[in-house]
DRENDRENLUM-191222 format. One line per field, with one value per residue (C-alpha): residue in one letter; chain; x, y, z. Coordinates in steps of 0.001 Angstrom, whole numbers, m for minus. Layout:
// DRENDRENLUM-191222
res	A:...
chain	A:...
xx	X:...
yy	Y:...
zz	Z:...
// end
This chain:
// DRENDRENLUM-191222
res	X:X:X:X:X:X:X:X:X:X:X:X:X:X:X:X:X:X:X:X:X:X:X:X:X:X:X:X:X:X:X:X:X:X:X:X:X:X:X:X:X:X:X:X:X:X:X:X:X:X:X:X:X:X:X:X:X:X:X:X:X:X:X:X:X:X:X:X:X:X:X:X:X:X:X:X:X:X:X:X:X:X:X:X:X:X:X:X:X:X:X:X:X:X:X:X:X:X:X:X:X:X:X:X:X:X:X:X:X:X:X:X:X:X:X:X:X:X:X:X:X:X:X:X:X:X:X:X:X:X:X:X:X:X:X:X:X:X:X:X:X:X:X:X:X:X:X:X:X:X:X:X:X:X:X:X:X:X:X:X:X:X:X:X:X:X:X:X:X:X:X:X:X:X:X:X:X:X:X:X:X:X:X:X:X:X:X:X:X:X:X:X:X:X:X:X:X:X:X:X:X:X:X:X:X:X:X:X:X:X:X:X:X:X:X:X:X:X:X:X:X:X:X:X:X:X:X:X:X:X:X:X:X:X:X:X:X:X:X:X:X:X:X:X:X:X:X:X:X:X:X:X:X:X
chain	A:A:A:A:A:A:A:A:A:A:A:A:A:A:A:A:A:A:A:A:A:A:A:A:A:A:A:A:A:A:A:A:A:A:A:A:A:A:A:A:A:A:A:A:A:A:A:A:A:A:A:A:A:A:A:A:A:A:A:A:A:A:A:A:A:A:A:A:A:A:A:A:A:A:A:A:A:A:A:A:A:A:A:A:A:A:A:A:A:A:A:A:A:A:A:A:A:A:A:A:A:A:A:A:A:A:A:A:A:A:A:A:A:A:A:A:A:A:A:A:A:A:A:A:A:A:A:A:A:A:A:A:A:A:A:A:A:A:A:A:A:A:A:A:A:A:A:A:A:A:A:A:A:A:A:A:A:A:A:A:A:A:A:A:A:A:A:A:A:A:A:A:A:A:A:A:A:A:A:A:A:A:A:A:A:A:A:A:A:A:A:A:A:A:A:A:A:A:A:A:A:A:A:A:A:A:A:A:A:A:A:A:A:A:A:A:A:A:A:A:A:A:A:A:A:A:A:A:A:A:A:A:A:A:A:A:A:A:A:A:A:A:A:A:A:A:A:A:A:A:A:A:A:A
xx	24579:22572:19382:18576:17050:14024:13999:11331:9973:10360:8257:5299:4776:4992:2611:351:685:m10:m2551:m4769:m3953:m5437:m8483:m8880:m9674:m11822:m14083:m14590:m15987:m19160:m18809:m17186:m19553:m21595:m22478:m19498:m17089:m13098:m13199:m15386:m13484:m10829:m12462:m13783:m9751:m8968:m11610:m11097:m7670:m7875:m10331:m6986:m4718:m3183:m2390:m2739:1385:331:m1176:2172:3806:6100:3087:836:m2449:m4945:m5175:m5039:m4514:m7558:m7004:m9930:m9663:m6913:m5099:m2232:m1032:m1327:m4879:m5705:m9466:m11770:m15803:m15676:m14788:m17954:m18178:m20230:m21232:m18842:m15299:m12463:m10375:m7671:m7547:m3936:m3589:m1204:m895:1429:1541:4587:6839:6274:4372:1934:1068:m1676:m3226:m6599:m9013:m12944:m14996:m18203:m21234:m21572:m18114:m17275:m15009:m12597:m12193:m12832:m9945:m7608:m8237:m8099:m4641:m3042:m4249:m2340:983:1221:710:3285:5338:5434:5555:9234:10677:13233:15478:18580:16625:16434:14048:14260:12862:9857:9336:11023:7414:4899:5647:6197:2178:1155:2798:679:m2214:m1817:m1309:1715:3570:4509:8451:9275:7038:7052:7143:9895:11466:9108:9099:10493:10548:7299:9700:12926:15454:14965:13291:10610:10182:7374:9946:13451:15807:16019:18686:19236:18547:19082:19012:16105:17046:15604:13149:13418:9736:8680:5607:5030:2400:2651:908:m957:m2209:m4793:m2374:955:2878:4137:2412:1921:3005:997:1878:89:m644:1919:3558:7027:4427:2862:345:m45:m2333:m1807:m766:m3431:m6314:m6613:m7240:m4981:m4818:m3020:m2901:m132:1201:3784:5754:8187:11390:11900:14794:12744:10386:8071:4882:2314:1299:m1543:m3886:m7600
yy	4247:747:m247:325:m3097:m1859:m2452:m4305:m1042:354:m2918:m2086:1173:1:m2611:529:2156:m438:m1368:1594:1937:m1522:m636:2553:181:m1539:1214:2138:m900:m193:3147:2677:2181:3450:7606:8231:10868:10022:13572:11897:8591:10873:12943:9646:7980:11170:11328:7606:7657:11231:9166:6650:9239:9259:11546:10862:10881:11720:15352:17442:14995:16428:18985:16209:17973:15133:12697:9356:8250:7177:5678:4757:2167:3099:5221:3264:5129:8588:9214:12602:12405:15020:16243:15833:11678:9817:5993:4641:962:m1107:1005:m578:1625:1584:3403:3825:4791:5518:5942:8070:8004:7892:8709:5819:5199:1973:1769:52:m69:m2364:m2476:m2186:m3344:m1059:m2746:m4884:m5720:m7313:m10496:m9391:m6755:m9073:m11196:m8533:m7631:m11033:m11356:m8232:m9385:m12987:m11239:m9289:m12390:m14435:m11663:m11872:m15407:m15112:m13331:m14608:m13242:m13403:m12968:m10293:m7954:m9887:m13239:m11184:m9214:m12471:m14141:m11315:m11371:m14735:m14955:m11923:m12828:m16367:m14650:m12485:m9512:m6891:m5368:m1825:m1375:1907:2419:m194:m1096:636:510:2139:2566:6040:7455:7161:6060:5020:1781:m983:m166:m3565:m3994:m6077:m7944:m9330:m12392:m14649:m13852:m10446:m7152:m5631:m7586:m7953:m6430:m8669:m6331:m3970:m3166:m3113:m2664:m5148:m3569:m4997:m2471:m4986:m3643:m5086:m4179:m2817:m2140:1711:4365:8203:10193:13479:16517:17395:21030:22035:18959:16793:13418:12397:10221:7960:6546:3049:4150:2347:3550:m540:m913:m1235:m3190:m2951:m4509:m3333:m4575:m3760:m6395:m7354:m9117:m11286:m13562:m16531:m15403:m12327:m10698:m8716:m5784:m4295:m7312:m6399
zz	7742:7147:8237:12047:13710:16059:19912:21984:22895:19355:17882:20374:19049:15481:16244:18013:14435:12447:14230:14138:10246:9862:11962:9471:6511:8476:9729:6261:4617:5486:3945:580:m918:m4220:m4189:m2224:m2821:m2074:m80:2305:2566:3561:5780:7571:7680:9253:11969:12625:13450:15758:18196:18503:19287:15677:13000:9164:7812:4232:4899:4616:3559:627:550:m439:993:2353:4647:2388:m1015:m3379:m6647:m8710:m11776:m13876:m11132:m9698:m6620:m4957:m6031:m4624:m2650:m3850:m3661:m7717:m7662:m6958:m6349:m8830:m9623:m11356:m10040:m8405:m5381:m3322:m81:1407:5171:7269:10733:12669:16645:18993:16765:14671:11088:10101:6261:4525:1784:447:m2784:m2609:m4848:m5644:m6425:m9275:m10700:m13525:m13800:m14712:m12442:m9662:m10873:m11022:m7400:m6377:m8058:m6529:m3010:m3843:m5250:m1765:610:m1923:m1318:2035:2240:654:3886:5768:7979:5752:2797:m31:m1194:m4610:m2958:m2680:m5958:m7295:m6195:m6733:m10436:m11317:m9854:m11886:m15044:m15188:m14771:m17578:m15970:m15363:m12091:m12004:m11999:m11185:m7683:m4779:m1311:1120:4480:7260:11056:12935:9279:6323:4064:3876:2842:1321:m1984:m1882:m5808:m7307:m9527:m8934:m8436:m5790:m4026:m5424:m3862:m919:2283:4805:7681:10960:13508:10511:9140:5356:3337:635:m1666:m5305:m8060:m10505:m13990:m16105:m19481:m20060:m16903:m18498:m15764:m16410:m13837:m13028:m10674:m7122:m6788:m4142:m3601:m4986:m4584:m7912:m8724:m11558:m13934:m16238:m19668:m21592:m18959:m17773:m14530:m11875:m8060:m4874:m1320:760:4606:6986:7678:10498:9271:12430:13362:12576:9490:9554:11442:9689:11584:9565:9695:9891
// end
């Protein structure tokens, strides 16, 4: 089959997408904040995105039941929003959005920090927002999806810190989800190769200790979520990224 370059008109819808996912995160900073349940962040992502003429792509998806993912602390992807999960000073979250409208999905993902946080907290964040953009700086238009994990570890490693293996960026566009797998580690010039006006996310999972993850079930739904194995914390950022003919264009800028 192989990867399916995007038209003009396709990339203007994509950009549409990512575009209002982008805006999401952005509406909600100045509602993330301490006292906060995740139920309402998602609740909020969801309303947001209906008054652009978009629908949340993660409610249904696989039967995953809500609108976004929320993953406090030590959970390291697919954090399921609830009434129950309260913001409270100190915590560390990720809010993942995305976007579908005209037949096309935009995916992004940022951390807020609540309140006071600690150092080290605030360098771990830091970190996982530098391992995406030196991720993204590796794309080229014959490149390879291990130029980019290639860079996104060799950053996290000096730091002290870990990448997650097993769960990683993807191929997105008419479909949530779908070739190349964008790992967080790799060789340069290993891989599979970037497709040019072919969209991927880059979204690097950085843990505070061991990079081993516990995987846990969804009521209802094939999608898991996951926690670090040592209850460290854990960081992401996450983009969608044009592969262009010349370098690349990031689509879910704020």
């Amino acid at each position: 089959m192989g990867i399916k370059p995007l038209s003009l008109e396709e990339i203007k819808k994509m950009t549409v997408a990512c575009r209002i996912a982008a805006d999401t995160l952005t509406y909600l900073d100045k509602y993330v904040k301490i006292g906060i349940s995740t139920q309402e962040i998602d609740e909020l992502a969801n309303d947001f995105m209906k008054t652009r003429g978009a629908k949340s792509a993660c409610i249904g998806y696989h039967g995953y039941p809500k609108y976004t993912c929320t993953s406090v602390n030590e959970v390291v992807c697919h954090g399921v929003p609830d009434a129950k999960t309260i913001l409270k000073d100190g915590d560390i979250i990720n809010v993942d959005v995305t976007s579908w409208i005209d037949g096309f999905f935009g995916d992004t993902s940022k951390m807020y920090m609540i309140g006071n946080v600690s150092a080290e907290a605030k360098d771990l964040v830091e970190t996982a927002m530098l391992a995406r953009d030196k991720g993204i700086e590796a794309i080229t238009p014959k490149g390879y999806t291990g130029d980019i994990g290639f860079e996104t570890n060799k950053l996290v490693t000096r730091k002290g810190y870990s990448v997650v293996k097993e769960i990683g960026g993807h191929g997105v566009g008419r479909v949530f989800h779908e070739e190349p797998f964008v790992p967080a580690f790799g060789k340069k010039g290993k891989g599979e190769r970037l497709v040019p006006f072919h969209c991927i996310t880059v979204e690097p999972m950085v843990n505070q200790g061991t990079e081993e993850v516990v995987e846990f079930d969804i009521h209802g739904s094939s999608i898991k979520y996951y926690h670090t194995a040592d209850g460290l914390l854990s960081a992401q950022f996450e983009h969608t990224v044009l592969v262009t003919d010349t370098g690349y264009e990031i689509l879910t800028l704020p």
